[in-house]
Structure formats: structure tokens, C-alpha cells
DRENVEXVO-554201 format. One record per residue: residue in one letter; x, z, y of N, C-alpha, C, CB in turn. Coordinates in steps of 0.05 Angstrom, whole numbers, padded with zeros to 5 digits, always signed. Atoms other than C-alpha are relative to their C-alpha. Glycine has a CB too. Layout:
BEGIN
aXZYXZYXZYXZY/...
//
This chain:
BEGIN
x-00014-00022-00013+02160+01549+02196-00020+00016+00016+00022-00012+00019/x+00020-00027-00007+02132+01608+02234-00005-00012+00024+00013+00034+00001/x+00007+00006-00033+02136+01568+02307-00020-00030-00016+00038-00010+00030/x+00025+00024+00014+02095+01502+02262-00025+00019+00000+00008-00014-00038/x+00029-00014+00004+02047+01556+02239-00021+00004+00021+00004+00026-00010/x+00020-00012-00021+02033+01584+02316-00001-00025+00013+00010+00026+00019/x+00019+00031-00006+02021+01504+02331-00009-00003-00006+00001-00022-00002/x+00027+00016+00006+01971+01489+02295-00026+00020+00003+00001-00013-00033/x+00033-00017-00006+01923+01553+02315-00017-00009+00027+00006+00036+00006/x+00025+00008-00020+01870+01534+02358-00007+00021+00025-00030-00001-00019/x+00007-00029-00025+01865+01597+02398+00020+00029-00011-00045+00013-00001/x-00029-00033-00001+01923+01659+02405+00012-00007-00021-00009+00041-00006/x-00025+00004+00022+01981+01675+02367-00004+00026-00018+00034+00000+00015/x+00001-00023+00025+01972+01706+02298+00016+00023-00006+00005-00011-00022/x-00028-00033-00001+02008+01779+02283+00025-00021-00027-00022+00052-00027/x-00025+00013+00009+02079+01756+02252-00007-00003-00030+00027+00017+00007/x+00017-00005+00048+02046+01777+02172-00017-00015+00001-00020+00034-00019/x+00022+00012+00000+01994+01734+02176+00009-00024-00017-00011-00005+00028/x-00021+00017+00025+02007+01680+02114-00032-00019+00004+00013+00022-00044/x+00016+00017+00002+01935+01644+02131-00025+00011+00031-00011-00001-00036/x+00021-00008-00017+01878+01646+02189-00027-00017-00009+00010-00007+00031/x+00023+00011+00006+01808+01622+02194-00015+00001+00020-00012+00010-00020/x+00013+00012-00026+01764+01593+02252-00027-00005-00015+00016-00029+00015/x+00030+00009+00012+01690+01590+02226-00012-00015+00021-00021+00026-00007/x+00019+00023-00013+01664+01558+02290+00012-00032-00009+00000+00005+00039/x-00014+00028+00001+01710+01500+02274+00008-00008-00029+00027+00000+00017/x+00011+00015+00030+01700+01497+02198+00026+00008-00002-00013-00036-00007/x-00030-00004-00001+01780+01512+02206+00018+00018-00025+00002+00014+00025/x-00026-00015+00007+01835+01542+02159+00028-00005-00004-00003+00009-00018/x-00030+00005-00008+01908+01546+02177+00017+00022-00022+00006+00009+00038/x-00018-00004+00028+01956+01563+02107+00029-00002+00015-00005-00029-00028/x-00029+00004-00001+02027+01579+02125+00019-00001-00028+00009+00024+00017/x-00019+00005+00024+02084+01552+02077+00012+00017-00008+00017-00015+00002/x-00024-00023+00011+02105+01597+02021+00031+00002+00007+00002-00002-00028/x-00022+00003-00016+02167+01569+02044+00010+00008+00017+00003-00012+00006/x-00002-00010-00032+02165+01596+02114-00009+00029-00005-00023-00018+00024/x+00001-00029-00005+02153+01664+02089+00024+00015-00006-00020+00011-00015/x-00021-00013+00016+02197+01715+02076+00001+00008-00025+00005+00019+00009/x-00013-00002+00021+02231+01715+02016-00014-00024-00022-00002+00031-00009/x+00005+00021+00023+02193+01645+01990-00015+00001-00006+00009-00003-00018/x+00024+00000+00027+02140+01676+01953-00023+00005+00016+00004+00027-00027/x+00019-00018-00010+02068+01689+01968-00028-00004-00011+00000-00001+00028/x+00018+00015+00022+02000+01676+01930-00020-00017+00022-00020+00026-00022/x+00015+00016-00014+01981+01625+01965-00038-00010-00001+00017-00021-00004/x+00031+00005+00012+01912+01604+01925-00010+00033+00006-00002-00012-00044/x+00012-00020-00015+01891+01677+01941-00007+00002+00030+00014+00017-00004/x+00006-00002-00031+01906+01671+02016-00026-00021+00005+00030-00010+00020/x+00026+00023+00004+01859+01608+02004-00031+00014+00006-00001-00012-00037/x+00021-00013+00013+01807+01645+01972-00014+00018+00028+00013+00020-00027/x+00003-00024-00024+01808+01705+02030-00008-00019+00023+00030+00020+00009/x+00011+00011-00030+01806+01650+02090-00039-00019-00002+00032-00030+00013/x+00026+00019+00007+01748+01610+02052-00019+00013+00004-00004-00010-00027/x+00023-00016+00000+01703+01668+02045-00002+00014+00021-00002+00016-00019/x+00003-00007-00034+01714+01688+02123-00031-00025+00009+00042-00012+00023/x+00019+00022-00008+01681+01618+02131-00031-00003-00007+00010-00021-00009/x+00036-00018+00017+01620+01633+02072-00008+00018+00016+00001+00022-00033/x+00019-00026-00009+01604+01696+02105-00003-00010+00033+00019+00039-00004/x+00004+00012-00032+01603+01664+02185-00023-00022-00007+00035-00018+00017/x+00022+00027+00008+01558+01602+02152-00029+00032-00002+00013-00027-00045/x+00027-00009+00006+01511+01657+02127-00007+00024+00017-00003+00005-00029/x+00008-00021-00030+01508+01703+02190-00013-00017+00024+00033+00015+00016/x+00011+00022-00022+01484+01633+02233+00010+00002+00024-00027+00000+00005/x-00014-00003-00029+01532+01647+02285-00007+00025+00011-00010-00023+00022/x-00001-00031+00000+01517+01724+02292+00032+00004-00014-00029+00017-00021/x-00024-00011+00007+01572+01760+02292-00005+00030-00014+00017+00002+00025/x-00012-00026+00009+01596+01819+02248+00030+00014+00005-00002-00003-00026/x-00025-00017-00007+01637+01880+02257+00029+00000-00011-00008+00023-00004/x-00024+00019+00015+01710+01856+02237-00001+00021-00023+00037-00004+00019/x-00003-00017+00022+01711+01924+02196-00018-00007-00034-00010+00029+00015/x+00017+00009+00028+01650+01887+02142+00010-00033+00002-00042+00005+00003/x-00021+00028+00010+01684+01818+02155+00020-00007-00012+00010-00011+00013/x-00017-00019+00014+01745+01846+02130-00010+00003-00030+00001+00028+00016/x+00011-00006+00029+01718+01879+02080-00017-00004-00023-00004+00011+00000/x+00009+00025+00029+01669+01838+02045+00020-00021-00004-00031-00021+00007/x-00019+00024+00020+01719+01780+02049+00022+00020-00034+00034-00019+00035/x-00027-00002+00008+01771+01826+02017-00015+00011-00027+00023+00021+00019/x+00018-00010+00029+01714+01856+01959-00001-00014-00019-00026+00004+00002/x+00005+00025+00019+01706+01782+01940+00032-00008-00009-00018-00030+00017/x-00023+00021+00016+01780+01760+01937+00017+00018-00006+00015-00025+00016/x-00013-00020+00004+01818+01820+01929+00000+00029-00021-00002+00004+00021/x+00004-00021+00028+01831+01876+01871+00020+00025+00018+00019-00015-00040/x-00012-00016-00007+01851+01944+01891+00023+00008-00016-00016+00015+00004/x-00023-00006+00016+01917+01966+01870+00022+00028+00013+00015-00032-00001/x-00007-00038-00012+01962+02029+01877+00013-00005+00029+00032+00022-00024/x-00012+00005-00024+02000+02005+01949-00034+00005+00010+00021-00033+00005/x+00026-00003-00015+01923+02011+01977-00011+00027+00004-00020-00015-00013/x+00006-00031+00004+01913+02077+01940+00019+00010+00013-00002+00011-00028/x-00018-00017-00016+01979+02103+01977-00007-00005+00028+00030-00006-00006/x+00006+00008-00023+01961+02071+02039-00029+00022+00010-00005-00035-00003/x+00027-00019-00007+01887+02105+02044+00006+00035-00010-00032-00015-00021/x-00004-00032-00001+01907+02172+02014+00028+00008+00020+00005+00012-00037/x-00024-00008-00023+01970+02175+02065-00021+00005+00022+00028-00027+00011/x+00029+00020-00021+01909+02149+02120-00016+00035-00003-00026-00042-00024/x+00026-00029+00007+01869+02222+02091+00021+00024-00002-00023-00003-00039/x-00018-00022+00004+01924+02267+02074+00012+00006+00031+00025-00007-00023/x-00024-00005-00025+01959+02255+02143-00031+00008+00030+00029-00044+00009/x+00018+00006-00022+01891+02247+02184+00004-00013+00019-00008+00015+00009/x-00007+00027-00023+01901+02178+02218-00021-00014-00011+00033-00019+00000/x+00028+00023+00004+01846+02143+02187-00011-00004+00023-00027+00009-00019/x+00011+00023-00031+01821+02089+02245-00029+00017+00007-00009-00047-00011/x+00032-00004+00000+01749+02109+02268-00013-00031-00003-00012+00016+00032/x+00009+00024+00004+01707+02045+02246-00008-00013+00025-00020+00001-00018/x+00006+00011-00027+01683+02035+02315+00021-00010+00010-00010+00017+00019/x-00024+00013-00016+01753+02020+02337+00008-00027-00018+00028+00023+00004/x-00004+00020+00017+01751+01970+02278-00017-00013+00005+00003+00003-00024/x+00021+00014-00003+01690+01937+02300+00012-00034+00014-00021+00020+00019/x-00009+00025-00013+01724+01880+02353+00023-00005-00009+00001-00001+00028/x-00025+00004+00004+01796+01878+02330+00016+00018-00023+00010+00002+00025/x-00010-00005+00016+01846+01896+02281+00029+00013+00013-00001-00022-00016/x-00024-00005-00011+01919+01931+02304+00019-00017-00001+00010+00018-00009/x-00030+00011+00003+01979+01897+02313+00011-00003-00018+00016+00011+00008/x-00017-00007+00013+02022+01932+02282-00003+00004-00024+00009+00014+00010/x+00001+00014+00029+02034+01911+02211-00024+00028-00021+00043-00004-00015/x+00007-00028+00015+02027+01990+02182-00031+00006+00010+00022+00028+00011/x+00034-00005-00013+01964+01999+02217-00023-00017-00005-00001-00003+00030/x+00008+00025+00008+01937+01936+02203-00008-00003-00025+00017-00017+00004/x+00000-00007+00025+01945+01953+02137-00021+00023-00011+00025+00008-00005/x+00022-00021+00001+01906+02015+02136-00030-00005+00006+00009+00021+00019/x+00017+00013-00009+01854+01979+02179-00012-00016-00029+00012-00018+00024/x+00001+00020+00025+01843+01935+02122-00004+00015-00031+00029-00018+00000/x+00016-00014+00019+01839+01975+02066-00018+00019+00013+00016+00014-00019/x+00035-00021-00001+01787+02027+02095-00019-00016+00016+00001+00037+00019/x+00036+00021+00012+01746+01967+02105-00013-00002-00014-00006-00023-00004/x+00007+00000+00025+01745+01950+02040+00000+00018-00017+00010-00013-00008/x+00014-00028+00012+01738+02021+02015-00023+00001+00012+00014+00028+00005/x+00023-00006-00011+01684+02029+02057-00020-00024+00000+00006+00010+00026/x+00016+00015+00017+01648+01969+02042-00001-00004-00028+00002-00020+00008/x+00009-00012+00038+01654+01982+01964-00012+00023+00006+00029+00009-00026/x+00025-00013+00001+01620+02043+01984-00016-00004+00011-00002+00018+00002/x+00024+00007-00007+01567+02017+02007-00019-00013-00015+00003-00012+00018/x+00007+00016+00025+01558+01971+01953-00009+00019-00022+00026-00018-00012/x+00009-00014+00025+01565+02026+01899-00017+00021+00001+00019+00010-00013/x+00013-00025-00010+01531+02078+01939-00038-00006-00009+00008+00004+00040/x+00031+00003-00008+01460+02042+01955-00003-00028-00013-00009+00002+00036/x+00003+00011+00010+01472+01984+01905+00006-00027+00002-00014+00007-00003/x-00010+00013-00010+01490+01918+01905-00019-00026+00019+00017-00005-00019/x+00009+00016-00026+01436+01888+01950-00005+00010+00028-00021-00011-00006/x-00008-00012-00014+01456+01930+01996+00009-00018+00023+00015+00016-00012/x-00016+00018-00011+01507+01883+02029-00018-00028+00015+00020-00009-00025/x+00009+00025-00009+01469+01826+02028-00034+00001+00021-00003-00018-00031/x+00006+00000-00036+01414+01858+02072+00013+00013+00025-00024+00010+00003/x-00017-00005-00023+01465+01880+02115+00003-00029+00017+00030+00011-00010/x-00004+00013-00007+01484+01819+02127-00028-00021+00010+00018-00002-00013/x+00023+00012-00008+01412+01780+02131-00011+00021+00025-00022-00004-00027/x+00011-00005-00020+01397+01834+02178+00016-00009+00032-00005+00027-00005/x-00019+00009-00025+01461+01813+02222-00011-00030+00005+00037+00002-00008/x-00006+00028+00002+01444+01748+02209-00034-00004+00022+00002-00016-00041/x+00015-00004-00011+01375+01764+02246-00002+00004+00033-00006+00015-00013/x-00011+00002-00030+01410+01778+02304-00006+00032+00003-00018-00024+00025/x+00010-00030-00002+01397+01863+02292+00038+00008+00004-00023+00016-00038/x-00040-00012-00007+01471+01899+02317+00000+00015-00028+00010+00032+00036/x-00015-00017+00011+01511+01935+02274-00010+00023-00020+00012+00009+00018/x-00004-00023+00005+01488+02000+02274-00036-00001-00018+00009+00021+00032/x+00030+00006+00004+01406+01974+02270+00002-00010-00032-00014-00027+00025/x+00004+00015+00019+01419+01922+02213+00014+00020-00033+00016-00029+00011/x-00003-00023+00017+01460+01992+02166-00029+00017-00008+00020+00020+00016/x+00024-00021+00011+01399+02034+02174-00022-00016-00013-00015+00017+00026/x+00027+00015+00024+01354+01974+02142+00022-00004-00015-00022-00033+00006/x-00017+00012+00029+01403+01961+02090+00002+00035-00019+00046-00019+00011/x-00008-00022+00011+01424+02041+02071-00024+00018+00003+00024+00010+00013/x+00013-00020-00011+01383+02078+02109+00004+00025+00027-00004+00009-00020/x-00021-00017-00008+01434+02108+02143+00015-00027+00028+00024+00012-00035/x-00011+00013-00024+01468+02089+02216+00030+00003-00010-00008+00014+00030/x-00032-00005+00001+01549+02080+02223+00006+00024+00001+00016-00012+00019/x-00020-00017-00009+01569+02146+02244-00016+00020-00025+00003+00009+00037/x+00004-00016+00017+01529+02182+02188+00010-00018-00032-00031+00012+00005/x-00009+00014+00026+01551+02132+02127+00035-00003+00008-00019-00034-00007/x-00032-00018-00001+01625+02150+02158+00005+00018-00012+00009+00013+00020/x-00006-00031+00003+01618+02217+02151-00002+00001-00025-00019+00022+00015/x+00003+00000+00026+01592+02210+02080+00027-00006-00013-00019-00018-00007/x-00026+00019+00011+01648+02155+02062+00028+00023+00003+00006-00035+00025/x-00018-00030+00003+01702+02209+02087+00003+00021-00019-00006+00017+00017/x-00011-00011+00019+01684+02266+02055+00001-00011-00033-00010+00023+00003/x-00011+00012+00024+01686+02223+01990+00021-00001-00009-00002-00018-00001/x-00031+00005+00006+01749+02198+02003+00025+00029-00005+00011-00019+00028/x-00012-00022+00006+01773+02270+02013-00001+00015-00022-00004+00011+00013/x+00005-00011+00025+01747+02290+01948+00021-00017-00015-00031-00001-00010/x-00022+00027+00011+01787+02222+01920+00026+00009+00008-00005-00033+00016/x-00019+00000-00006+01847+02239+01952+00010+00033+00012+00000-00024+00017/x-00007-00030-00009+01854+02318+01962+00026-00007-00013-00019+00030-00013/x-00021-00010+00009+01924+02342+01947-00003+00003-00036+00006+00026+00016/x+00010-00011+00023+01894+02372+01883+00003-00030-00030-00038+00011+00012/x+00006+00014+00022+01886+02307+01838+00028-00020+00011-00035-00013-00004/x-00023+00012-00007+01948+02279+01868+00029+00005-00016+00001+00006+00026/x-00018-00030+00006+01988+02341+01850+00005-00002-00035-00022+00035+00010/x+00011-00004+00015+01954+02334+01786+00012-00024-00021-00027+00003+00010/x+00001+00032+00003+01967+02260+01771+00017+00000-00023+00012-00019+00026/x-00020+00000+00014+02003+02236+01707+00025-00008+00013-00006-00013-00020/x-00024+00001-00011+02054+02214+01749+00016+00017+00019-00001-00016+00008/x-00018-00022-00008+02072+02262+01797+00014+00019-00029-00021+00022+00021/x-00011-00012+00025+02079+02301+01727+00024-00009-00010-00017-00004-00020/x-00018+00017+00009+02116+02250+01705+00026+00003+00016-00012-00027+00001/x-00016+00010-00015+02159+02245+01764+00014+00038+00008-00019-00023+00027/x-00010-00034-00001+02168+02329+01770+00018+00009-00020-00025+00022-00004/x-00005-00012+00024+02184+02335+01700+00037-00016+00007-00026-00011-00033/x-00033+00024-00007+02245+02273+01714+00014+00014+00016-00003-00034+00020/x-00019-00009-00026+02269+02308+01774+00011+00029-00012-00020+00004+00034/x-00015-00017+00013+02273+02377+01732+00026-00004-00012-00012+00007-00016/x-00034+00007+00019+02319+02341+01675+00005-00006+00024+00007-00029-00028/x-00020+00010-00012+02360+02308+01724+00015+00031+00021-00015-00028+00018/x-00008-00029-00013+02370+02381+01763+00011+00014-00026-00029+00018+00017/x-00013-00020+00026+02377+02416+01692+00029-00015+00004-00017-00004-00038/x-00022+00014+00006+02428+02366+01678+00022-00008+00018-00008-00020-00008/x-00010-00003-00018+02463+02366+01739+00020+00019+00003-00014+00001+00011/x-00007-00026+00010+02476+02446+01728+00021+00004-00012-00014+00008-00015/x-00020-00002+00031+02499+02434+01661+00024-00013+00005-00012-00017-00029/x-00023+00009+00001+02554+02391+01681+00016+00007+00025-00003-00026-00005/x-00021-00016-00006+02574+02436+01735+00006+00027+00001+00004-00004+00015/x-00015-00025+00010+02579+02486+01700+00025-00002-00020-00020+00016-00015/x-00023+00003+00022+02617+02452+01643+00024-00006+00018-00004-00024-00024/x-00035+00001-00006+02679+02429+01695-00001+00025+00014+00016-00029+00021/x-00007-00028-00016+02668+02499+01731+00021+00012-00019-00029+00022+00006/x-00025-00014+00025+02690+02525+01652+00031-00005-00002-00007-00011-00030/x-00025+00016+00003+02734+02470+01640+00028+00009+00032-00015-00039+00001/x-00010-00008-00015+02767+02483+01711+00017+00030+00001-00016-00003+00013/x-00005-00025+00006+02771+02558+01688+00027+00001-00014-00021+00011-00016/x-00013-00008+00027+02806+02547+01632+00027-00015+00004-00017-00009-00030/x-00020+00020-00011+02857+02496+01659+00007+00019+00022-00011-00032+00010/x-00011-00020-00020+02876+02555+01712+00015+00021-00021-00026+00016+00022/x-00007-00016+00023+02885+02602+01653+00023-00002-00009-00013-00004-00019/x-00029+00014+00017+02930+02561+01616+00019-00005+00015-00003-00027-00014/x-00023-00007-00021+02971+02550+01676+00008+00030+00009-00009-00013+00025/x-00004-00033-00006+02971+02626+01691+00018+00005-00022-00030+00022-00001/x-00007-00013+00025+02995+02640+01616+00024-00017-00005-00023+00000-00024/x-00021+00015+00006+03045+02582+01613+00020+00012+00023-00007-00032+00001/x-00026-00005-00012+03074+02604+01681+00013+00037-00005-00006-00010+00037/x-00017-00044+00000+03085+02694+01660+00008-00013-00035-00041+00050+00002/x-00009+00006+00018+03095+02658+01584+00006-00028-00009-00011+00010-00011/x-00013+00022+00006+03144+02607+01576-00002-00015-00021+00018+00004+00000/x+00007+00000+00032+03139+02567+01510+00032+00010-00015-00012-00038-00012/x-00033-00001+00004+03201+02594+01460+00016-00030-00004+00008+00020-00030/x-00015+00025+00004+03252+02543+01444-00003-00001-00038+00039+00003+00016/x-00001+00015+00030+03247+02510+01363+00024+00018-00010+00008-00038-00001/x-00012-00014+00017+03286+02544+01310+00025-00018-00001-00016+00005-00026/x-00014+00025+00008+03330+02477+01306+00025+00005+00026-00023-00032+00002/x-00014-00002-00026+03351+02495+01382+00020+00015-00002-00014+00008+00021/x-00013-00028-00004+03375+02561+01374+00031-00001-00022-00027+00028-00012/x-00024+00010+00017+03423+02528+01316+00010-00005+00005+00005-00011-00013/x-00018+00025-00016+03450+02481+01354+00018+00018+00024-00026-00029+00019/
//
């Protein structure tokens, strides 16, 4: 259950979504029961995977710390596949202009689930570019330089070349190229989804126009039945 889960953490209480934690000084990981989640289901051997490689990457930093925003996001490079809820999440995050500043991602993560969320993928966007940008040993002297005991901003410019607030600025306008209106607009699916919403409007039309007719014509015929009576049968008029 969710009050078992916040027993067995070692220090604070996890945000309510939280389906696994991880304590590297204490070798630690705490798995909540698919059971105890909502709706039953949840990939548990993934959440595995994600708390394990918190622990790998703390073993090979020697007790240096990294900025939660590349803790984050290397774990989530290794156990995680991007998928379209991420792509809506970061292009909402660019289209709306709320993307986090990474510095505020450095000690902590938000709360609040939606935010949290965002937090979390433009980690892991932004550590895949870093990777694909300047290659993939990129990362790993990032991290030997953290692991040196060099901050943040010191241990980027030996790995890239480049400090945080200029491999932001880069990463941005990327993403704004990735996520303009323009290729959105563009998309087989919006297409897809424009063209659907036409038929369904054509077709809409069409059927009120046909009882508008039908309606017409059923006024008509009452108009013409009540100024012309029908006659009476040849059979009547005998009788």
C-alpha cells in the first residue's frame, strides 16, 4: 500500500507517483506493489532497471554528487525509450514557454506530478544532446570529471567545451527547430486528424440539410393536404 511504501523510506516522503526510489549511500531500493498502484498495472522490471542505474551512476561518481537534471537523465537514457507522451510533453514545455531553467533542476525535482514530468523529460532530451552533439564519450567525461570532484558547470566545459548556460541555449534553439508550430502543423497526423474533422463537419451538413429538405417537404404536404382535401373513391359516390 501507499502508507507501507512511505514506511520503508529511509529519509522523506516520496511525491504520491513515485512507483520506486533509490538511496545510493545505503546501497538501497524501495519497489512499490503493482498492486498498490493505481489501476494494478505498472512495469515493474523497468522501475527496477531506472532505480538500479541511479545506484551505477552514484558508485561511479565516488560520492560526488551530480546535478539531479544529468542523474535523471542519464538514468532515464539507459532505461528509458522516448515515446510520443514525452514528445507532447516537451513540445507543449516549447510551444507554451515553460520549459524549467536547468539550474532550477540542478538540487530538486517539482512536486507536482505535470511538472515533474516535464522536469524529467528535458533532462533526458538534454542529456541525449549532449551525447549526440559532442559524441558518446562525452558523458562519460562528464561524469569522471564530477567524479573528480570538478562542479557542474567546470566538469561540461571539459567534457563539451561548452559551460551550462551556453549548451542551454544551444539545446533550446534545437528543440525549437524540433518543435516549431511548422512541422507540427505539418505532421501526418495533424493531417490526418484535420482531414477526419473535415468529413465529420461535411457530414454533419449533409444530414442537416437532408432533414432541413425532408422537414420542408413534410410542411408542404401538410399545406397541400390541408387547401386540398383527398376526393372520395368512385365506389363512395355510388353508395
Amino acid at each position: 500500500t501507499w502508507e507501507q511504501f512511505q514506511e520503508v523510506q529511509p529519509a522523506g516522503e516520496p511525491p504520491f507517483w513515485a512507483a520506486g526510489t533509490a538511496y545510493p549511500p545505503l546501497n538501497l531500493i524501495c519497489l512499490r506493489s503493482p498492486r498498490g498502484m493505481k489501476g494494478g498495472r505498472t512495469d515493474i522490471e523497468g522501475v527496477l532497471r531506472h532505480e538500479y542505474t541511479h545506484l551505477a551512476l552514484a558508485r561511479a561518481l565516488r560520492g560526488n554528487e551530480a546535478p539531479r537534471w544529468l542523474d535523471e537523465g542519464f538514468t532515464m537514457l539507459q532505461t528509458k525509450k522516448w515515446n510520443l507522451s514525452r514528445t507532447y510533453c516537451l513540445s507543449k514545455g516549447v510551444l507554451s514557454k515553460t520549459l524549467i531553467p536547468l539550474a532550477e533542476l540542478a538540487n530538486g525535482f517539482p512536486l507536482d506530478q505535470d511538472q515533474a514530468q516535464l522536469a524529467y523529460d528535458q533532462s533526458l532530451s538534454f542529456v541525449s544532446y549532449i551525447k549526440n552533439e559532442y559524441g558518446t564519450e562525452a558523458l562519460p567525461r562528464l561524469i569522471t570529471g564530477l567524479a573528480h570532484g570538478l562542479d557542474a558547470d567546470t566538469a561540461l566545459k571539459q567534457a563539451t567545451g561548452l559551460g551550462l548556460r551556453h549548451l542551454e541555449r544551444q539545446w533550446k534553439a534545437e528543440l525549437k527547430k524540433r518543435y516549431s508550430w511548422i512541422p507540427i502543423a505539418t505532421s501526418f497526423f495533424s493531417l490526418w486528424f484535420l482531414a477526419s474533422l473535415l468529413f465529420l463537419i461535411g457530414y454533419w451538413l449533409k444530414r442537416r440539410r437532408a432533414k432541413r429538405i425532408l422537414a420542408q417537404w413534410e410542411q408542404e404536404e401538410a399545406l397541400q393536404e390541408a387547401h386540398f382535401p383527398p376526393e372520395s373513391s368512385g365506389d363512395e359516390d355510388q353508395e
